[in-house]
C-alpha atoms as one frame of an Amber mdcrd trajectory, in Angstrom:
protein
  69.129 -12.665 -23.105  67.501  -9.499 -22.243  64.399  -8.156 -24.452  65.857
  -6.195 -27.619  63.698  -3.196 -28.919  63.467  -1.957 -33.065  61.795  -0.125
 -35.276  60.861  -0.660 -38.542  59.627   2.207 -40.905  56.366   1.953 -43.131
  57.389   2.293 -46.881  55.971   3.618 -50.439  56.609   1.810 -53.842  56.869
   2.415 -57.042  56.431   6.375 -56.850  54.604   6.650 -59.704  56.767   5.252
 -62.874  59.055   3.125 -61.066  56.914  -0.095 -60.929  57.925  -2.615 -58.540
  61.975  -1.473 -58.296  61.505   2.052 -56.976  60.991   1.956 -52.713  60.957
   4.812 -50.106  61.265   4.265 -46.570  58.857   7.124 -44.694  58.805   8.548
 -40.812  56.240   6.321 -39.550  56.677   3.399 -37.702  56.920  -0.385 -36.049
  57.866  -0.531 -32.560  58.722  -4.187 -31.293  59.964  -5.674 -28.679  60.873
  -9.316 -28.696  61.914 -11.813 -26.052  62.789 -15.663 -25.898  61.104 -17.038
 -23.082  58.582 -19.734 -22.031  57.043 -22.127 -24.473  55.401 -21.505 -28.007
  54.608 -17.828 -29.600  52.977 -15.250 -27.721  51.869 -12.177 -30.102  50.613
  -9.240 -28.662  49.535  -6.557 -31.753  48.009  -3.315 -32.086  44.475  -2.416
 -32.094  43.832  -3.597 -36.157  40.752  -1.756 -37.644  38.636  -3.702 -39.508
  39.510  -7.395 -37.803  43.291  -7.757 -39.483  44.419  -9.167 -36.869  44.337
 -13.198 -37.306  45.857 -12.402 -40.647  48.712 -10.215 -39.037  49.317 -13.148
 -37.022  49.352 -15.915 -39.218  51.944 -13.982 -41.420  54.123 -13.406 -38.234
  54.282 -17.032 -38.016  54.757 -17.966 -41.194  57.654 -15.210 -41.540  59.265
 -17.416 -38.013  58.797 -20.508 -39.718  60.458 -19.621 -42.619  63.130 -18.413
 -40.498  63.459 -21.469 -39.151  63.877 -23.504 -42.238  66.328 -21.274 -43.309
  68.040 -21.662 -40.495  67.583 -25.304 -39.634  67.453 -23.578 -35.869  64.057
 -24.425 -33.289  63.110 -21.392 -31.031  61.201 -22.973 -28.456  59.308 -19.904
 -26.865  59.491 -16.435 -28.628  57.274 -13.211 -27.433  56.595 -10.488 -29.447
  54.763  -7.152 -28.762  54.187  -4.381 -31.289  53.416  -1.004 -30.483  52.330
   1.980 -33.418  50.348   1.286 -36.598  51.414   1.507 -40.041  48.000   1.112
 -41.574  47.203  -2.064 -43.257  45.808  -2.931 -47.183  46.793   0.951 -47.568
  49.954   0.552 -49.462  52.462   1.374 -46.925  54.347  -1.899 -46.566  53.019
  -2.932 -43.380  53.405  -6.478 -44.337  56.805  -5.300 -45.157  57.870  -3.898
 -41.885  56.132  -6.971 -39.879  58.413 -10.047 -42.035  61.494  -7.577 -41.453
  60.979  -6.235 -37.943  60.381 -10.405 -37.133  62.993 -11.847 -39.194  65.295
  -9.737 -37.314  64.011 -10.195 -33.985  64.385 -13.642 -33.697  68.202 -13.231
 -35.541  68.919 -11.519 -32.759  68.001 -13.238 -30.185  69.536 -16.496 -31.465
  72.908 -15.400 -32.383  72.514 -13.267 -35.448  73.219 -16.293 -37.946  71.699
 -14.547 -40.861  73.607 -11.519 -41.924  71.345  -8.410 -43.041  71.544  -9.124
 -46.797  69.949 -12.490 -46.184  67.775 -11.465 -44.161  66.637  -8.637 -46.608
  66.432 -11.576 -49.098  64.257 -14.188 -47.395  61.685 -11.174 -46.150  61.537
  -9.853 -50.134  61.205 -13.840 -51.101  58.335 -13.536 -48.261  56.818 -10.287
 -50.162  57.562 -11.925 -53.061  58.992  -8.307 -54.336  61.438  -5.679 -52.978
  60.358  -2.803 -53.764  59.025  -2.319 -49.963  60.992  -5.049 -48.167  64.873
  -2.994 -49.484  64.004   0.458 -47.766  62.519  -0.767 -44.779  65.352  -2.874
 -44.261  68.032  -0.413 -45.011  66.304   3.068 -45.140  66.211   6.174 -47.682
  65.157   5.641 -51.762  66.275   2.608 -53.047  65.809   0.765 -56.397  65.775
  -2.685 -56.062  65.554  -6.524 -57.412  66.288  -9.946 -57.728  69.051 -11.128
 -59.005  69.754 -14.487 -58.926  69.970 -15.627 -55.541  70.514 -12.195 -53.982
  69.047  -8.702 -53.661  70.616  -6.066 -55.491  69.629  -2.652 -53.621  70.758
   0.656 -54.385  70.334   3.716 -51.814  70.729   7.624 -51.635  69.398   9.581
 -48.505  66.338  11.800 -49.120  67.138  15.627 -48.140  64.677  16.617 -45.143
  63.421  19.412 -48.028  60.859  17.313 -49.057  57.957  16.459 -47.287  55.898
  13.345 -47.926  52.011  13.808 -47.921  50.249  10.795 -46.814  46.544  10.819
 -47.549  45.189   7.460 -45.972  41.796   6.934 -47.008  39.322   4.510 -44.885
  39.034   2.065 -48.129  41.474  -0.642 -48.269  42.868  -2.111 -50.894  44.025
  -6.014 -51.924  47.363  -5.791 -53.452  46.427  -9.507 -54.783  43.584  -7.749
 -56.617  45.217  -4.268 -57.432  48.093  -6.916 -59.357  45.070  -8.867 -61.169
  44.310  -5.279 -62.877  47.214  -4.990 -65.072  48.214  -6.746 -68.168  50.761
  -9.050 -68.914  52.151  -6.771 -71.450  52.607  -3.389 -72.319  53.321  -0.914
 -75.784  56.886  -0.191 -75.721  55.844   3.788 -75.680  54.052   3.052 -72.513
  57.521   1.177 -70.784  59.467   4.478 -72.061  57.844   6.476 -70.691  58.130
   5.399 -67.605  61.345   4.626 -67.737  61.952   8.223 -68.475  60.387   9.653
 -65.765  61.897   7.111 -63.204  65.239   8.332 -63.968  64.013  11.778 -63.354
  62.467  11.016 -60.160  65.748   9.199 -58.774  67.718  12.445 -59.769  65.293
  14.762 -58.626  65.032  13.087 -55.075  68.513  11.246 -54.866  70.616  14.736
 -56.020  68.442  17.385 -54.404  67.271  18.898 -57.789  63.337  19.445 -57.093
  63.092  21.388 -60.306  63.227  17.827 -61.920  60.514  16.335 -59.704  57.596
  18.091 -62.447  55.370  15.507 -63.882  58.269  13.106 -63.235  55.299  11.148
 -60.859  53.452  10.040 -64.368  52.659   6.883 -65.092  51.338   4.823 -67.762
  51.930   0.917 -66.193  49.368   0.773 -63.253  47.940   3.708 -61.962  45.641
   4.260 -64.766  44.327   0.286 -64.205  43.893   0.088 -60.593  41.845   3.677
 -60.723  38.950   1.520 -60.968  39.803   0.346 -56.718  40.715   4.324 -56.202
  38.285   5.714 -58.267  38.998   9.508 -56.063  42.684   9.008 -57.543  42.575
  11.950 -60.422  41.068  14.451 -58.387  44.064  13.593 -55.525  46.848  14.378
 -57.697  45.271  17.295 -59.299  44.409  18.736 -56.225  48.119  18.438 -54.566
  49.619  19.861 -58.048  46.992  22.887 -57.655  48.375  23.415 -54.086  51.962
  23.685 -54.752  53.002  19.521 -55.019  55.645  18.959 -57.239  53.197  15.815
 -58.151  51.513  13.157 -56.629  51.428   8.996 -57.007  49.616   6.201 -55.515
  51.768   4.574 -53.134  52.020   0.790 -53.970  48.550  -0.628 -54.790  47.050
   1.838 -52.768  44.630   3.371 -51.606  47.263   5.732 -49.703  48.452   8.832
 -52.100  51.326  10.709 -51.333  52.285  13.906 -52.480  56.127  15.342 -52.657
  56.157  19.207 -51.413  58.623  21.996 -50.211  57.879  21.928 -46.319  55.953
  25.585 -46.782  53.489  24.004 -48.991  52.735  21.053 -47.025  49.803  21.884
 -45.219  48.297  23.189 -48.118  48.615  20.261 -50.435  47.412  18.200 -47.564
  44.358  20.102 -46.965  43.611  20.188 -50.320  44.315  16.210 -51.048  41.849
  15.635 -47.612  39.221  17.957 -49.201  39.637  16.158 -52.432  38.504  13.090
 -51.046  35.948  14.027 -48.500  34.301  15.811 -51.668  33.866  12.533 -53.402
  31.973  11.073 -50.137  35.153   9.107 -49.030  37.231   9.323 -45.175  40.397
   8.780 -44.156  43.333  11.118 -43.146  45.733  12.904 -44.005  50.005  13.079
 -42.498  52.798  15.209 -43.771  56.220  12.579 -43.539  59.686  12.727 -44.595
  61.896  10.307 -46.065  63.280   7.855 -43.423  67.085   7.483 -43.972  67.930
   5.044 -41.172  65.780   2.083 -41.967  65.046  -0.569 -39.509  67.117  -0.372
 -36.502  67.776  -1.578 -32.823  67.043   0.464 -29.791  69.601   0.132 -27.452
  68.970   0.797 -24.056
């Protein structure tokens, strides 16, 4: 079989209020080409900054082997070669976009004996969540979740209106250690209002209504806990909603923030989010995305 190409788009969770079931798939991504040939696994990755790379690999094997089991099939030789960089411990499912750009790699190339649902499932039993794993696989806003033995994933297409302001900052961030910030339980006011403002959010970005989208980013479940590993986190939001932003979140565990904007205030909001941080000695950059509709997909040449 010839070499098959894909791509497979970085994500954002939760979006403020919708902890761990709201996903977003965004216009940056994966490129991989795969191959069966030869003997063993060949990985050839990206430039990683700050020495991610054995990790990166060891997860790209594990992801096979799980494959595998579920399977019960043996590849004997498989290369793999990624090209662009979703950056990694930032919060934009790049963990996400490896297990599913992998997982369906190797499908491919053996005979596609896993259909896409259970492929989405054993990559979000990988993540052990789905709140990145559901729009990378199929693209757009989704809420997402378990249940049972299957992934339940709802999707609407993001209108090109609204731009997606990615501040990146140098600091990374553990999502094992962002998730060891927050309490078993919460006050029921706290869950409410989240839930509130989740259902605004879907409407405001699923329906087109932007006049919804005000202080529907709020949240009282983790951001306010994990501000402790993005301590320049306040200052971010407030300085996108002073620009024009119809609000601001921290995307995942961080330390990425994204900011939703009209496309004329875009630049604005993101010089203002990048001036934000700089002013509280910190680097990183800053891109202006939109919503990714397609998900991951084959490039047929």
């Amino acid at each position: 079989m010839k070499p098959i190409k894909l791509i497979a788009p970085a994500t954002t969770s939760n979006l403020g209020p919708g902890f761990d079931a709201l996903g977003m798939a965004l216009s940056l991504h994966l490129e991989l080409q795969a191959s069966a040939r030869g003997e063993g696994i060949k990985i050839v990755l990206p430039e990683q900054e700050g020495g991610w790379g054995p990790q990166v690999q060891q997860m790209i094997e594990q992801t096979i082997e799980a494959w595998q089991t579920k399977t019960g099939i043996r590849v004997r030789g498989l290369h793999f070669e990624f090209r662009g960089r979703i950056p990694l411990a930032r919060g934009l499912g790049s963990s996400a976009a490896y297990r599913l750009g992998v997982l369906a790699a190797v499908n491919r190339l053996t005979g596609s004996p896993l259909s896409d649902s259970r492929l989405l499932e054993l990559g979000a039993r990988l993540e052990n969540h789905t709140d990145n794993a559901a729009p990378c696989m199929v693209g757009g806003l989704t809420v997402s979740g378990f249940d049972r033995s299957r992934v339940r994933v709802v999707k609407c297409e993001v209108s090109d209106r609204f731009k997606f302001i990615a501040l990146i900052p140098d600091r990374a961030v553990s999502t094992d250690e962002a998730r060891s910030l927050l309490p078993a339980q919460v006050p029921r006011e706290d869950a409410v209002f989240n839930l509130q403002r989740a259902l605004w959010l879907w409407e405001g970005l699923a329906h087109d209504r932007p006049e919804l989208l005000c202080r529907a980013f709020e949240d009282r479940l983790h951001q306010p806990r994990r501000e402790r590993l993005v301590p320049f986190m306040p200052a971010a939001i407030e300085a996108a909603e002073e620009a024009g932003a119809y609000g601001a979140f921290l995307s995942g565990s961080g330390s990425t923030m994204i900011a939703v904007a009209e496309p004329a205030r875009a630049e604005a909001v993101a010089k203002a989010m990048l001036a934000a941080l700089e002013a509280r000695e910190e680097s990183g950059a800053v891109t202006i995305l939109s919503a990714d509709n397609q998900g991951l997909r084959f490039i047929e040449e």
